[in-house]
Each structure stands twice: as C-alpha cells, then as structure tokens.
C-alpha positions as CSV (number, residue, x, y, z in Angstrom):
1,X,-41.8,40.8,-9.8
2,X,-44.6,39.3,-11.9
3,X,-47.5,37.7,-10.3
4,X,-48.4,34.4,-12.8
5,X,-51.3,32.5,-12.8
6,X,-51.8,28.6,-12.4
7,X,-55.2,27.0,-12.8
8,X,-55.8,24.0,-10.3
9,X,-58.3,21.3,-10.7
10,X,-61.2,20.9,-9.7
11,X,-62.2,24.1,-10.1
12,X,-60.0,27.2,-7.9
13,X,-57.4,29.6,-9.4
14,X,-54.6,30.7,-7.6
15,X,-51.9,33.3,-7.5
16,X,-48.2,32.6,-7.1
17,X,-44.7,34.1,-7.8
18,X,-43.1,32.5,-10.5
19,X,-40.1,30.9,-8.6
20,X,-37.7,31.2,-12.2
21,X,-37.5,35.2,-11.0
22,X,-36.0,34.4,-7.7
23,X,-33.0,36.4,-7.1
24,X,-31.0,33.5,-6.6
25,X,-31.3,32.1,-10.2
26,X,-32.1,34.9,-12.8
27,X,-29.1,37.1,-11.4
28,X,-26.5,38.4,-14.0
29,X,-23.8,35.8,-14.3
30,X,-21.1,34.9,-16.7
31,X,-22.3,31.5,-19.1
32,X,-19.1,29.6,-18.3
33,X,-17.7,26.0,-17.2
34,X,-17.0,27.2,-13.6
35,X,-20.6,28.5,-12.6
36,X,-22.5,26.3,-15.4
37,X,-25.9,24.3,-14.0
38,X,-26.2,22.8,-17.7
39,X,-24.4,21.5,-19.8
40,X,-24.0,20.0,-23.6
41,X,-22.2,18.1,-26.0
42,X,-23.0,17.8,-29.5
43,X,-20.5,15.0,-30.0
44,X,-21.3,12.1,-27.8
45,X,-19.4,13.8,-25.2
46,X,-15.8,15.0,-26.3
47,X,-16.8,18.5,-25.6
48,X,-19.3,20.2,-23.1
49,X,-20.2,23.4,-23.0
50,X,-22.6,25.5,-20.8
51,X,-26.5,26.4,-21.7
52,X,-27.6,28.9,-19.5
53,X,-28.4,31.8,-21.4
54,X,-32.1,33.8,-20.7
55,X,-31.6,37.0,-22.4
56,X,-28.1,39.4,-22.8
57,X,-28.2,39.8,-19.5
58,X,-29.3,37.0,-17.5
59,X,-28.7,33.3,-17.2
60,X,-29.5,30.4,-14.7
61,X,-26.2,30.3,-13.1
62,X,-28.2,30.2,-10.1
63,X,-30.2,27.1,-10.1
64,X,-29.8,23.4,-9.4
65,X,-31.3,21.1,-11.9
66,X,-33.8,18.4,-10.4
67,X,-34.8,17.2,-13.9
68,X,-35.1,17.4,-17.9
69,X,-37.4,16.3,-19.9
70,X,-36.8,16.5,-23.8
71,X,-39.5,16.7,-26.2
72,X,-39.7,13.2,-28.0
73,X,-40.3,14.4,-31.5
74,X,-39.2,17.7,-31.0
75,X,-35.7,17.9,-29.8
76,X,-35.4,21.8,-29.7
77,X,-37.9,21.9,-27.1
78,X,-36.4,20.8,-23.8
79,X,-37.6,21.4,-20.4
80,X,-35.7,22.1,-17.1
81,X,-37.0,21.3,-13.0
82,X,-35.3,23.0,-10.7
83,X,-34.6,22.6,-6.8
84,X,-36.4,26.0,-5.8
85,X,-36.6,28.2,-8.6
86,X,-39.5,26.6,-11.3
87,X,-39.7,25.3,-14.4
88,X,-38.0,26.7,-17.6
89,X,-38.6,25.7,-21.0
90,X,-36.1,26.6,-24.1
91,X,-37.4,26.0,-27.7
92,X,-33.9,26.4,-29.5
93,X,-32.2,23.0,-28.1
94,X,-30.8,24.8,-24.5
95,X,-29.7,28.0,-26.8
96,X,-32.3,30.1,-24.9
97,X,-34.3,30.2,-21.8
98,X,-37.7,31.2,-20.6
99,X,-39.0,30.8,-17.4
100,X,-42.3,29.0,-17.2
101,X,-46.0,29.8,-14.9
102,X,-44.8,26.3,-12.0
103,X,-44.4,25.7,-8.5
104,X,-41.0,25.0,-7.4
105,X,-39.2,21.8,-6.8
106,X,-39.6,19.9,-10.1
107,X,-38.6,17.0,-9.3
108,X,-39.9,15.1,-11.9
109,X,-41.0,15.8,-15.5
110,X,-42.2,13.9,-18.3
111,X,-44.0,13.6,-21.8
112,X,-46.6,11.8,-23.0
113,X,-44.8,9.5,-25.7
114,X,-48.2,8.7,-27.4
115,X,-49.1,12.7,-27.4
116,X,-46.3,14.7,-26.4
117,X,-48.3,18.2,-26.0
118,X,-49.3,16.2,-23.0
119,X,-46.9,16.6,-20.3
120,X,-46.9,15.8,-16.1
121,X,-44.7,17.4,-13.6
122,X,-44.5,17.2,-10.0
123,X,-43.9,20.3,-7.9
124,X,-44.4,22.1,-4.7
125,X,-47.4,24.8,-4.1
126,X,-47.6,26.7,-0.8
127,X,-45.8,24.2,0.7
128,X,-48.1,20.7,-0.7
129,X,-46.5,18.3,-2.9
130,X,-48.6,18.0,-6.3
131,X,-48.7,16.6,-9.6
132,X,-49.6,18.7,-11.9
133,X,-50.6,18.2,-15.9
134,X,-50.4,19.6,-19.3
135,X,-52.5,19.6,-22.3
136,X,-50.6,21.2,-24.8
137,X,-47.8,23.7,-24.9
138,X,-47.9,26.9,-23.9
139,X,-51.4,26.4,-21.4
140,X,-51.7,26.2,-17.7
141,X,-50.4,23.1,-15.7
142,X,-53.6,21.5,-13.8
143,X,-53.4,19.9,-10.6
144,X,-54.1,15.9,-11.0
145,X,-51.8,14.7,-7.3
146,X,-51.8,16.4,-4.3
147,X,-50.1,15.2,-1.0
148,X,-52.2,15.4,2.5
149,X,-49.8,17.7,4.0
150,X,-47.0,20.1,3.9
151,X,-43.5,19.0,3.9
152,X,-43.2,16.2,1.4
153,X,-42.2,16.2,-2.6
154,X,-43.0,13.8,-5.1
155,X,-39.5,13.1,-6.1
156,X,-40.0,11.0,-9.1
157,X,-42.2,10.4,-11.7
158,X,-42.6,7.9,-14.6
159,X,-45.1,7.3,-17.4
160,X,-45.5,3.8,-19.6
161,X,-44.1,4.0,-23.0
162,X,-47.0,1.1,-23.3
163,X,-50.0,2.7,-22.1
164,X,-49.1,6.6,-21.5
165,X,-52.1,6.6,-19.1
166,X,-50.4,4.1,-16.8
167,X,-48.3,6.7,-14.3
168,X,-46.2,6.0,-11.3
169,X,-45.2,8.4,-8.6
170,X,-42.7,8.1,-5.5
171,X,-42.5,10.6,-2.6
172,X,-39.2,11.6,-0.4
173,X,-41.5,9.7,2.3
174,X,-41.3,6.4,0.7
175,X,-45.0,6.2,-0.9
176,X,-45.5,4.7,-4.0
177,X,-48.7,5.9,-5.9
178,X,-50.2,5.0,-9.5
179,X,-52.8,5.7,-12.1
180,X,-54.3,4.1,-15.2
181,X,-56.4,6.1,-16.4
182,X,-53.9,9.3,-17.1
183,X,-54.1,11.1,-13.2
184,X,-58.1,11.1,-13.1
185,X,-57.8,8.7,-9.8
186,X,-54.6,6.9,-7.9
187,X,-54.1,4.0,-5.7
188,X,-51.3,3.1,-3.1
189,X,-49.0,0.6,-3.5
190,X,-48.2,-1.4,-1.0
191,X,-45.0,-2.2,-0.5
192,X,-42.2,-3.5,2.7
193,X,-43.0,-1.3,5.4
194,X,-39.1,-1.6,7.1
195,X,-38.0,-0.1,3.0
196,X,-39.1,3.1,4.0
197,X,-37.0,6.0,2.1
198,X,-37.0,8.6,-0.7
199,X,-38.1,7.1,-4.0
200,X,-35.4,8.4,-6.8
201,X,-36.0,6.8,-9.6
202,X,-38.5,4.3,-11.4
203,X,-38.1,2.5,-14.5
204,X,-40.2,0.4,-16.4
205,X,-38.6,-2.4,-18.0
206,X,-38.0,-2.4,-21.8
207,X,-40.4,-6.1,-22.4
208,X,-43.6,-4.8,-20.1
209,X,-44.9,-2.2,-18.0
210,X,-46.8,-4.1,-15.7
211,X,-42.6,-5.1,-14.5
212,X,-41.3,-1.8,-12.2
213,X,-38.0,-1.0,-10.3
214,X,-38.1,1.6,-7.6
215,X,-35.0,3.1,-6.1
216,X,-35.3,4.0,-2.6
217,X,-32.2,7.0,-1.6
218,X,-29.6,5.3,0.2
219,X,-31.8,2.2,1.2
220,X,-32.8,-0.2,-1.6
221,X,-34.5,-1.5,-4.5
222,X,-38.1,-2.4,-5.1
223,X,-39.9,-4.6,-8.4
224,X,-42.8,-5.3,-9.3
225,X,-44.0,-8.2,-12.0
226,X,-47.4,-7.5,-11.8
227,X,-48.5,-3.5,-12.0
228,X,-47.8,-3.4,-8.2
229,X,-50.1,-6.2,-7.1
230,X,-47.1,-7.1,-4.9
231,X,-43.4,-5.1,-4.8
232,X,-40.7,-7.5,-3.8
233,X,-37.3,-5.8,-1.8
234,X,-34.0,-7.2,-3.9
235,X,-31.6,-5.1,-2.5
236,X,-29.6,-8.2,-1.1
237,X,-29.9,-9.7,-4.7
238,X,-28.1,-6.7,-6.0
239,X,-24.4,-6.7,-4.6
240,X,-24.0,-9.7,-2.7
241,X,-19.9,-9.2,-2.0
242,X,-20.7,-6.0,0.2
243,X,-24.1,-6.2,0.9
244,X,-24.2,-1.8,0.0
245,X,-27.7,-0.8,0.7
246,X,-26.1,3.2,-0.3
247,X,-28.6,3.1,-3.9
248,X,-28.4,6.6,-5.6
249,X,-29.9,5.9,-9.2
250,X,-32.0,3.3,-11.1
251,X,-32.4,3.0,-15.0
252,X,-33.5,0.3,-17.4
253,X,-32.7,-0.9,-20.7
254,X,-34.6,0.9,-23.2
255,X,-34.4,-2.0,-25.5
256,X,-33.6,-5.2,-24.0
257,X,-36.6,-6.5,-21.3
258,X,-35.3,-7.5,-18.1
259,X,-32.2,-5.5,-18.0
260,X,-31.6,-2.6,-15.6
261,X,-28.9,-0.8,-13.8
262,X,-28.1,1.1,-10.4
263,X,-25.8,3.4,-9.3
264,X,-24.0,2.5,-5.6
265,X,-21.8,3.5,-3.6
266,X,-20.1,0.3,-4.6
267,X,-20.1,1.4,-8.3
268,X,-22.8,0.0,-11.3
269,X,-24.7,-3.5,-11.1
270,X,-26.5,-4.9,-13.8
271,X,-29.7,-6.6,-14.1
272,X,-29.6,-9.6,-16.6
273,X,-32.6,-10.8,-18.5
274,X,-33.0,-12.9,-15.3
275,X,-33.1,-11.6,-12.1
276,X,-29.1,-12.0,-11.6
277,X,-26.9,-8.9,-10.8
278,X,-23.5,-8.5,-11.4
279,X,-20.9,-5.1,-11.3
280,X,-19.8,-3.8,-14.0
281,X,-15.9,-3.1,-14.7
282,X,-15.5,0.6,-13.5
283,X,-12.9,3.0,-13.6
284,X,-11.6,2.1,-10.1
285,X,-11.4,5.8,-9.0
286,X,-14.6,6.6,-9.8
287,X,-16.2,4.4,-7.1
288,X,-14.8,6.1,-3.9
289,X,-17.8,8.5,-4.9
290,X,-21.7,7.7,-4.9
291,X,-22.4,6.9,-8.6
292,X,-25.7,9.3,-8.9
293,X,-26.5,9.1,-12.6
294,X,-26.6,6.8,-15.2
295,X,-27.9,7.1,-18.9
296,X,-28.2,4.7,-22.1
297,X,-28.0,5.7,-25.5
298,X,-32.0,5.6,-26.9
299,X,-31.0,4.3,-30.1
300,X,-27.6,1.9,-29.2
301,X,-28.2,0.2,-25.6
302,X,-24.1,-0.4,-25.5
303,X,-23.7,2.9,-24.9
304,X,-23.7,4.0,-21.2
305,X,-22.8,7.1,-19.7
306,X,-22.3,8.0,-15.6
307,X,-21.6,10.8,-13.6
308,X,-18.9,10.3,-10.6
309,X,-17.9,13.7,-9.0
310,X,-16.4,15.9,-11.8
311,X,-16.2,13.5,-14.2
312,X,-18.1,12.1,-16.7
313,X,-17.0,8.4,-18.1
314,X,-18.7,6.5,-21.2
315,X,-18.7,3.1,-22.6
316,X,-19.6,1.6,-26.4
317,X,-19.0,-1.8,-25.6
318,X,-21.5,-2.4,-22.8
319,X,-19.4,-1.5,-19.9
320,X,-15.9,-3.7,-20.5
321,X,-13.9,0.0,-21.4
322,X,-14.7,3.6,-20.4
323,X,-13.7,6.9,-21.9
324,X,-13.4,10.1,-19.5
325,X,-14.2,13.0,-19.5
326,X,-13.2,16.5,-17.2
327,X,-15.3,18.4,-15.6
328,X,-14.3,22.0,-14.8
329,X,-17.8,22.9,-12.5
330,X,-18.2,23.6,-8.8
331,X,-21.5,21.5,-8.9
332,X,-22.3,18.3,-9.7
333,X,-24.2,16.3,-12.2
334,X,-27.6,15.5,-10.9
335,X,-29.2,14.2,-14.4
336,X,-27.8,13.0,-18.0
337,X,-30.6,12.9,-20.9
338,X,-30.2,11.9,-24.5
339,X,-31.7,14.0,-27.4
340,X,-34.0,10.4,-28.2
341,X,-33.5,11.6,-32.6
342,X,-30.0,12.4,-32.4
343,X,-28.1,10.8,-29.6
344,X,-24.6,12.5,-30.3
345,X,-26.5,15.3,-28.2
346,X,-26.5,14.9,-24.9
347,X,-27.7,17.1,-21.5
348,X,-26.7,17.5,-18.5
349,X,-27.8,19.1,-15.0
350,X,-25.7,20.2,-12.4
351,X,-26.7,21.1,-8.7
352,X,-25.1,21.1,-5.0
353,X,-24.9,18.2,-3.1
C-alpha cells in the first residue's frame, strides 16, 4: 500500500494511508446495477447506468458515497466523498476513477464558484474532524477547521455563491461554525440549545446569503435572516398536520429567493417566498420511506428530483405530477447532483443505510 502525503496548516506534514486503497473499496468487482455506488443518466433520467470504473480491473463497488461535488465550469471533472474510503476525483465525467491524497469521511465537498481551482472538504484525520482546503487542482488539501476532539465529523458544508469567502459548517454534534474571510478564522453560532442533532444539510437562499437553513438529522430545522446573528427553530412551522420532527434533507431554490424544500418522513414541504410551508403532492407510496434527497434542476427550478428507497421520481411542473423511475441497486441513494452546463446529466451516490 502507498503511503501519501497531506500538508496541514500551520506548518506540520504528516503521513497517512490513502483510505481510496482500502480493501473494502478498490476490490475487483463487476461495474453493474446490482453492486453500483454511482450512478448516471445522460437523459434527465430515463436511463441510469453505473460509474465505477478505476482501471480494467478495479472499481468502487465498495464504497458508500457521502458527497459530490461537480466542477462548475468544468463538468468532466467531478469529485466523489466517501464514508471511509477517501476522496476520488474523475476528469472524464464519472468514465474514470482516481483515488485522491484525503482523510476519510468526506462528508462534505464544495467549489469555489468565483474560482473553482479553489475547493473545501471536510474529512476525518487520525480520528479529528477537519476542514481542509484547496488551491488549485492537483495540490495538497490544507487544514483550515479542526474539531477539539476525536469522535465528531463535520457533516456538512456550504459556501456563498455571493461572497465565496462566506462558509458555513455543521457537525454530527449539532455545532454550527462560519467564516468570512475564506477559513482564515471561524465563529460559533449560536443557536436553540434543546435543537441539538446532526447538521445535514445547509442552504443558502437564492435572494441573499446573509438568509440560512440548517437541517438537523431527524430533529428540525434552523434559519437565519441575518448571517447567524440569531437562528430561529421552525420545525413546527413546517408540517403543522403531523407535527414530524423526522427531517432528512434540506435544499433551496436556486433561483427563486425565499423558496426551500425538506425531505420528511411525512414526504416534501415547500417553503414559499414567505415563510409559509405546505406538502407537495407525492406519489403516495413513496412516503412510507424517509425522503433523504432532493435536487432542482440549476437552469429550470420546476424541475425536481427525490430519492425514496429504490426509486427515483421527477417532476417538470413544480411538483403537481411525478415520473418514476426503477432502481435495480442493493444500496440506496444518499446524493443527486446536476451537471450545472448541461442538466440532462445527472449523478447519483449510493450507500447503506
């Protein structure tokens, strides 16, 4: 096995086993529907088929997918967290895989809109949750976050479309953290202290980024109107007929400010331009299972897709009809991302729940 190096900030160099060449992942395995852990349609999701292929003889069967991260500009270049086994990077749009120099667990992963041979991820080293950050592609990933202690993860990660310094970060542990000025220095947000849970997701809102969601696993939802002077709890605004607090996923509008949506146990509510929720008309079936993901088309906010089980449904009309679509996998999808030039590609991860 190959010892990699990654350079940590402020000034120490360490040594670690690149997690892709774990046995677990980088085994020999058939690239087929069964045992796929990514997926692709080239035509807005009629037909999938798997992307998992590292050389003749290898694939990553083996992993479960945390998150991806496509290169804004450069659609072939598309990176790929994973649960325990690294980072992997493929330059041919998911045709080909290379495993990348990063910690495990990368959770979260994203570009710098303004300058995307910037790039953050968050990861696990030795055990300590970190943030870690890229200057252009192909270098070393510095260390810009780290947690206190062992055992938490920074499970999600989000950067301002506005001001691509402006950076928020959520741990499994509940903690909110944020920088301005690009990951130089952070500061806590403070935030109910009873709405205390894994942070999934966060979106900024399509009209501002000083306006913030947070999705806290299987608890609630956070906002904020003012950068995170003050986070407001509106779970019980959310799904008033049930009261679910079960909250798997978060996403907002990319175009139309005010507008966001999350994924129950309940099904999909909707955020208006005000603060009103409401459901939106689901497939019936498909709510007896935690909705975990949902994505909106980049260039055509009427387009939504979701994940429910082993299937994946889609809507062109803003959520009044839904088209489905089989899944033949043994996991399930964990994340759904957009090619942001040519939407009719789409990408998906698959893990074990």
């Amino acid at each position: 096995m190959t010892k990699k190096i990654l350079s940590i900030l402020p000034v120490v160099a360490v040594t670690f086993f690149l997690s892709g060449c774990s046995l677990t992942s980088l085994v020999p395995s058939k690239n087929t529907m069964a045992n796929a852990t990514l997926i692709k349609t080239e035509d807005s999701g009629s037909t999938w088929n798997p992307k998992m292929k590292i050389d003749d003889k290898k694939t990553i069967a083996g992993v479960d997918v945390l998150s991806i991260a496509i290169h804004p500009t450069d659609p072939s270049i598309i990176y790929l967290g994973t649960m325990s086994s690294g980072l992997f990077v493929s330059k041919d749009a998911g045709d080909n895989w290379t495993a990348v120099a990063y910690p495990d667990k990368a959770y979260g992963l994203v570009f710098n809109p303004a300058n995307p041979d910037i790039m953050y991820g968050s990861g696990v080293f030795n055990g300590r949750a970190k943030i870690f950050k890229r200057l252009a592609e192909g270098q070393e990933w510095k260390e810009i976050y780290t947690e206190p202690a062992d055992g938490t993860t920074i499970s999600a990660l989000a950067i301002s479309k506005f001001n691509p310094n402006v950076i928020y970060a959520g741990t499994n542990e509940g903690v909110i953290v944020k920088t301005v000025d690009g990951g130089q220095t952070w500061v806590n947000l403070k935030k109910d202290p009873g709405l205390v849970g894994p942070i999934v997701s966060i979106g900024f809102d399509a009209a501002s980024d000083a306006h913030v969601f947070f999705a806290v696993f299987q608890i609630g939802v956070l906002e904020t109107k003012n950068a995170g002077t003050t986070i407001e709890n509106i779970t019980e605004k959310i799904d008033t007929a049930t009261h679910t607090t079960s909250i798997y996923n978060l996403v907002t509008d990319p175009y139309l400010g005010g507008v966001a949506y999350v994924g129950t146990d309940a099904g999909i509510f909707r955020r208006s331009g005000s603060d009103e929720w409401s459901p939106l008309n689901l497939i019936q079936s498909s709510k007896a299972f935690g909705i975990r993901v949902i994505a909106i088309n980049p260039k055509n906010s009427k387009e939504l897709m979701y994940s429910s089980a082993k299937a994946i449904y889609k809507s062109t009309d803003g959520g009044a009809k839904w088209a489905t679509f089989q899944l033949d996998t043994a996991k399930e999808i964990s994340v759904l991302k957009y090619d942001m030039i040519n939407p009719v590609k789409i990408y998906a991860g698959l893990r074990s729940f």
